[in-house]
C-alpha positions as CSV (number, residue, x, y, z in Angstrom):
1,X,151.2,112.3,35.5
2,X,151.7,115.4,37.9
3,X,150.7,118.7,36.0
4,X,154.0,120.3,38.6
5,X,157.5,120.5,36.0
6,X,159.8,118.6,37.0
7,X,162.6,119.5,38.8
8,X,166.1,118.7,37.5
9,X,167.4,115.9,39.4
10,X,164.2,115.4,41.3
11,X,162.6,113.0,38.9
12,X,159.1,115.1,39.3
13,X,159.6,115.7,43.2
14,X,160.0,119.1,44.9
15,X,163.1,120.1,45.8
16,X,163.5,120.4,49.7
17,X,162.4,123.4,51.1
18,X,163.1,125.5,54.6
19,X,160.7,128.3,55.2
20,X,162.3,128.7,58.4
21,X,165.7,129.1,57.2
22,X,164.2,131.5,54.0
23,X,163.2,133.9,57.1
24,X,166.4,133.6,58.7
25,X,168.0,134.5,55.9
26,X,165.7,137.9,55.1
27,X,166.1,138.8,58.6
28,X,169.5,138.5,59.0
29,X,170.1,140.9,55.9
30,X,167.7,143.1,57.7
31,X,169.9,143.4,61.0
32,X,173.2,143.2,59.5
33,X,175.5,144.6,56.3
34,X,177.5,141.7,56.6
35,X,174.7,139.2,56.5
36,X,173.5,140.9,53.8
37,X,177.0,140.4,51.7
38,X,177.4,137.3,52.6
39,X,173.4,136.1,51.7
40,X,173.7,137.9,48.3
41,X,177.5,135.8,47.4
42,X,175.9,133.0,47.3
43,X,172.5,132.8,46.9
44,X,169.8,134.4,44.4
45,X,166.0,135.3,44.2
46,X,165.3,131.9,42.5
47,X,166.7,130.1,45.4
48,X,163.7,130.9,47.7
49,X,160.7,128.2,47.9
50,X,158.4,131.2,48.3
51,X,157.9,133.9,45.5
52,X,157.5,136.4,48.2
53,X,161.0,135.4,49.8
54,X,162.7,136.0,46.5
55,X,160.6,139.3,45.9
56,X,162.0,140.6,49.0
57,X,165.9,139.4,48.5
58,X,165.4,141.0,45.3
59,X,164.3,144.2,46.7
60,X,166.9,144.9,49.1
61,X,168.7,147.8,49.5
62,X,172.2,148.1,48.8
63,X,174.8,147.7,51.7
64,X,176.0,150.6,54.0
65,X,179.2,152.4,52.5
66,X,182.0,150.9,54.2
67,X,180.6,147.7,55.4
């Protein structure tokens, strides 16, 4: 019996996870507004395999006026 919850519709398994696209992501909303809008449409903190990732999509500052 794993002591990890389970995951719905992983029957106990970790979902899939990208570290390299979680960075991607973060940096792109760094360089760009419209990264930024786009990343926060359709994603959210909880999505991130890392704590850390979702701490800092969570932190970030709100788009330029006019972007």
């Amino acid at each position: 019996m794993s002591s990890q919850p389970e995951a719905e519709g992983f029957s106990g398994r970790l979902p899939p996870q990208d570290l390299d696209a979680e960075q991607s992501v973060l940096g792109a909303m760094l360089l760009s507004d419209t990264a930024c809008s786009e990343a926060t449409e359709g994603l959210k903190a909880e999505d991130f395999s890392r704590g850390g990732h979702g701490g800092i999509f969570a932190a970030r500052p709100a788009p330029s006026p006019g972007s």
